[in-house]
N, C-alpha and C positions, 0 to 999 in steps of 0.2 A: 512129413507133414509140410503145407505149403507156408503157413504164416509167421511159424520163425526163419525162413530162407526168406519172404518178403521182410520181414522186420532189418534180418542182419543187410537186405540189399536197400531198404529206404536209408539205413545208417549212413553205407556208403553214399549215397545220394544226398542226403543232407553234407556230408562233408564236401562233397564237388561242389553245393551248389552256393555252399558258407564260402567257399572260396572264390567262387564265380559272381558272387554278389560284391564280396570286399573289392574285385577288379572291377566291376561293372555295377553299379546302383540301380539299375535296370531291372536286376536279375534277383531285387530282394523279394517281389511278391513269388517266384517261384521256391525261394529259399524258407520262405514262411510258408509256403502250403505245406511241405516235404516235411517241415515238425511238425504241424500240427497229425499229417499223416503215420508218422512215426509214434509219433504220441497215443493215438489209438492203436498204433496197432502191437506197441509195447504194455499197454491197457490190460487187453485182450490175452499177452502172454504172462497174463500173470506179474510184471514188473512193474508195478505204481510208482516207486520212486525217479525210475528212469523216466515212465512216461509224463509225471509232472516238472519232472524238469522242461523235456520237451515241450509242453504246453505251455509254461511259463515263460519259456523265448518265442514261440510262435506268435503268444500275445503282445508281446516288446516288440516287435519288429512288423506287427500287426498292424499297432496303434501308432507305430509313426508312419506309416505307409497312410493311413485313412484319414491322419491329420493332415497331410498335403495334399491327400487327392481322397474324399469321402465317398464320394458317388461310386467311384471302380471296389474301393476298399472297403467299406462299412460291413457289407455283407461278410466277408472274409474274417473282419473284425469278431464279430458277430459269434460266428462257427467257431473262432480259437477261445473266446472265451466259454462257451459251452463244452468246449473241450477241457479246457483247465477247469472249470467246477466240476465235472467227474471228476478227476483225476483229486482236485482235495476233496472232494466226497467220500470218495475210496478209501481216502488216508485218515480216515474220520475228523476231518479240520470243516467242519457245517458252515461254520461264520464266513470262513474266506469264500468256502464257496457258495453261499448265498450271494454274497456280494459279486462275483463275478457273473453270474448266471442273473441277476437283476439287472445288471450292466447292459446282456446281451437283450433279455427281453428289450431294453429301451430302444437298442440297435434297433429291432427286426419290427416293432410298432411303428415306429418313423418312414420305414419302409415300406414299396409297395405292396399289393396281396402279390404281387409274386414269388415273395419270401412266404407267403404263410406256412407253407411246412416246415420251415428256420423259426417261425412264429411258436407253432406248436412243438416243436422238438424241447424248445427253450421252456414254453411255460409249461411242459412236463418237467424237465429239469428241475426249474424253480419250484413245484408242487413236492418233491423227492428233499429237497434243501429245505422248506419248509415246515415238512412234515419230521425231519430228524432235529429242528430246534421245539418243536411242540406247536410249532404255528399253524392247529390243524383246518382250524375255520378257513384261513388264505390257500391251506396247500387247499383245499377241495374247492375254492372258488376254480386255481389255477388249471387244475384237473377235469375239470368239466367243462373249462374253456379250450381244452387242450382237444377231448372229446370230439369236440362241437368242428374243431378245425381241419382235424385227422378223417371225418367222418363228409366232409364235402371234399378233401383233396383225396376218400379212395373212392367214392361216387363217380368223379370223373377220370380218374386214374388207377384202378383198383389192381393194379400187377403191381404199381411203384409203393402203393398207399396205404394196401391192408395191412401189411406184416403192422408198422406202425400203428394204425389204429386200433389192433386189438392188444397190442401193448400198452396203448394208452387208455384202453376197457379194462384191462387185469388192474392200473393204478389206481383208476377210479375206484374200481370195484372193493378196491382195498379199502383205500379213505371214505367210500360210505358207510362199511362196517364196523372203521372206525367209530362211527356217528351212531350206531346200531339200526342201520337202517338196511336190514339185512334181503328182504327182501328184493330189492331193487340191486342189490351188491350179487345175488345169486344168477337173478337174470344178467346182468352185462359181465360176469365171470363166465359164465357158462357162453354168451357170444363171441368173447374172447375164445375158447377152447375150440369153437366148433370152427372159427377164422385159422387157428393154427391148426387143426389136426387136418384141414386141406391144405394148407401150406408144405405141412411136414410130409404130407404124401405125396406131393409134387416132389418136394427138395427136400429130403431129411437132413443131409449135411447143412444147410443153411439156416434149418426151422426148429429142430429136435427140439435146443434151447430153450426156445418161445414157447413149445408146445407144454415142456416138462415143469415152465415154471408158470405157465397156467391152470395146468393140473394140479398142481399144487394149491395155488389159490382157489380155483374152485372144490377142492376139497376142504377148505375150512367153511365155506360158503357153506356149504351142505351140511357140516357141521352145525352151523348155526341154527338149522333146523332139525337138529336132533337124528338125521339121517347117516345115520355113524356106518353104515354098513358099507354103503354106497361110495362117502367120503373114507373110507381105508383104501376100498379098491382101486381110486382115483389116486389118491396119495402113494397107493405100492407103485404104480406105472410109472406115474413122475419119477419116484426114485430110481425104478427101471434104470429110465432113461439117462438122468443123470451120474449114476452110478458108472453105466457105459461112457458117457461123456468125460467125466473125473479121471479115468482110466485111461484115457489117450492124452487128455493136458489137464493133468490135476491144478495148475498154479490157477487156471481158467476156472474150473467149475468145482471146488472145493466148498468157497462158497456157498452156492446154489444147494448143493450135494448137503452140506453141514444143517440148512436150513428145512430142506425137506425132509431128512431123516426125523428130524426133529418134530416137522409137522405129522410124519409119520406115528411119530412114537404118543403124540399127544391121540390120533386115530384109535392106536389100540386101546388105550389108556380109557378112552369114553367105553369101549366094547368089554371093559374090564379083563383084557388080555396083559395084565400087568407083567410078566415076567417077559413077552414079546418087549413091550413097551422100551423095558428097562433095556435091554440089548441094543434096540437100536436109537435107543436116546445117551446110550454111553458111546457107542461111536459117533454121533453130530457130537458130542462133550471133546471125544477124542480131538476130531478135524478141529475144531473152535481151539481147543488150548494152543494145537499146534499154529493154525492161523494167529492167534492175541501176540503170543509170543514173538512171532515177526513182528505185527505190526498193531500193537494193543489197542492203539484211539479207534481204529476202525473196526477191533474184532472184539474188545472189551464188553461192550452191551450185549451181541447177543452170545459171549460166551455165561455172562451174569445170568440170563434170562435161562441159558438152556439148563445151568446149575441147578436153579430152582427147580427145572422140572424134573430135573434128572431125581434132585430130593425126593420132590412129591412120588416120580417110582418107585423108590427104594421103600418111601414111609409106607405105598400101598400096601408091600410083602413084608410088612413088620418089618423089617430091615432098619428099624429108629436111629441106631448108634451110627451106621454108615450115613445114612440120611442125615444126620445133624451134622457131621463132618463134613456133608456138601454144601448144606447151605448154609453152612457157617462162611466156606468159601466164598460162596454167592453173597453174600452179606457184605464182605469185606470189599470186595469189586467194584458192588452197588454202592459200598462206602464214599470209594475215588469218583466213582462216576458224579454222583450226587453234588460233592465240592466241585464239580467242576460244572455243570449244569443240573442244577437241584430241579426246577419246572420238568425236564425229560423225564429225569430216573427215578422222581422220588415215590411214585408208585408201586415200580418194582422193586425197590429196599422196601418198602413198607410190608408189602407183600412175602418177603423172604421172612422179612421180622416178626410175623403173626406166623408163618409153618415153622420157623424155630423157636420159637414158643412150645407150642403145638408137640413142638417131638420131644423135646425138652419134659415137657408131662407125663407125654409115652413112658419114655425113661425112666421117671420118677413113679409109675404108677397110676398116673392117671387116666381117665379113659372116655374124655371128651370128644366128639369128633370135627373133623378139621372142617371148617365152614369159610 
């Protein structure tokens, strides 16, 4: 594969060029592009600790390059911090990376519309940091401005512009359903799908990704409107895809993969294929423990979330005893999550806390049903 042979050869290149800058001060904007490049593409391999490091020197060496000279550097500025809030995004650290991804917006506002696609990269960014503190009102302003930006720079440049813009259609599309404004989330999920599956026919190696976690999205879309048939078939293909994708760089799309099965399993689960459901909602459970375990801040929530549903499987096949052992776990999760940001999680504990009730009855004889 090519991008850990370019990852181990930027390595070498950052150290040439860490060394060529301590002899020459000239040579520091080269030495800070080479992390910030290594940074993403350590991302991408699956290694977030190493590529936040990298990002956290790119921006050091960033910000004193732009405080002596703005005009050449700000832009640059800009780009590493956008890079560093991925990167504590990933690591589920939201605050810091809000804060650096509000940093970069101020950058790329100050600057001319030549930056607008640095514009809109950012306030997607910041709409994704937003939306994981509960700040959903702002992430959907940021998101719709983000839209509006992506959608004149693929107008005039649509080979550079679309991939982005219908990634920045699947985030919207997401943050209005949050709002239950489903219909409008349905149409610009579905323009997002029909921008990647031309994409991915041009360049599958390039697109698959966009394509698979679109369909994804537009599978719960469809959901929304009670179109469960449709939204399974849309949800198996995603997985398809991503399944194949996990299989060549699982540290890469494990992730993605943990989440669609999941969206998967919630598919069957409407079509009352409850025994499908549970199969493949115990492996998204599997990938998730395995990912929390590395690295919990970032995989904690949705390994909580997948717990519950995994319950609600188990509760649909009588299976109550196993069920309550799940979401007793999911409880406990929800527990930590909760001390540490109560406004995100406290839904989903509340929610855990009313089905283990519920089985707890089962158990004991009762025979109320789960509402």
């Amino acid at each position: 594969m090519l991008d850990p042979w370019v990852a181990r050869l930027l390595d070498r290149l950052v150290g040439a060029y860490r060394l060529q800058a301590r002899q020459d001060p000239g040579q520091q904007s080269r030495f800070a592009g080479s992390l910030n490049d290594l940074a993403v593409r350590l991302s991408r391999l699956g290694k977030p600790e190493e590529a936040l490091a990298a990002a956290e020197e790119a921006v050091l060496v960033h910000r004193d390059l732009a405080a002596a000279r703005p005009d050449p550097y700000l832009p640059h500025l800009g780009t590493a911090l956008n890079t560093l809030a991925v990167q504590l995004g990933n690591l589920g650290r939201p605050e810091e990376a809000l804060a650096a991804v509000e940093e970069a917006v101020l950058v790329y506002r100050d600057l001319s519309d030549a930056h607008l696609s640095d514009l809109a990269m950012s306030l997607n960014n910041l709409a994704v940091q937003r939306g994981a503190l509960g700040q959903h009102e702002e992430a959907l302003a940021n998101d719709r401005e983000a839209v509006l930006a992506y959608q004149n720079l693929a107008d005039s440049n649509p080979d550079k512009y679309r991939p982005d813009f219908a990634m920045s259609l699947n985030n919207f599309a997401n943050r209005l359903a949050a709002f239950e404004r489903h219909e409008e989330a349905m149409i610009i999920a579905g323009e997002a799908v029909r921008i990647c599956w031309e994409l991915a026919a041009a360049r599958p190696d390039a697109y698959r990704p966009n394509l698979a976690i679109s369909l994804t999205n537009f599978a719960n879309r469809l959901a929304a409107f009670e179109r469960h048939e449709e939204a399974r078939i849309i949800a198996v293909e995603g997985v398809r895809i991503l399944r194949e994708l996990a299989a060549a760089r699982p540290d890469a799309y494990q992730p993605n993969l943990a989440k669609s099965l999941g969206n998967l399993a919630n598919r069957l689960g409407a079509l009352g294929r409850h025994g499908e459901a549970l199969i493949i909602g115990a492996e998204g459970v599997r990938i998730l423990r395995e990912l929390a375990a590395a690295r919990p801040d970032a995989y904690q929530p949705n390994l909580a979330k997948s717990l519950g549903n995994l319950a609600n499987r188990l509760g649909a096949l009588g299976r109550h005893g196993e069920a309550l052992d799940v979401v007793e776990e999911a409880v406990q999760v929800f527990r930590e999550l909760v001390a540490a940001r109560p406004d995100v999680h406290r839904s989903g504990l509340e929610t855990c806390l009313r089905l283990q009730s519920w089985l707890r009855e089962q158990i004991d004889g009762g025979e109320q049903p789960l509402t």
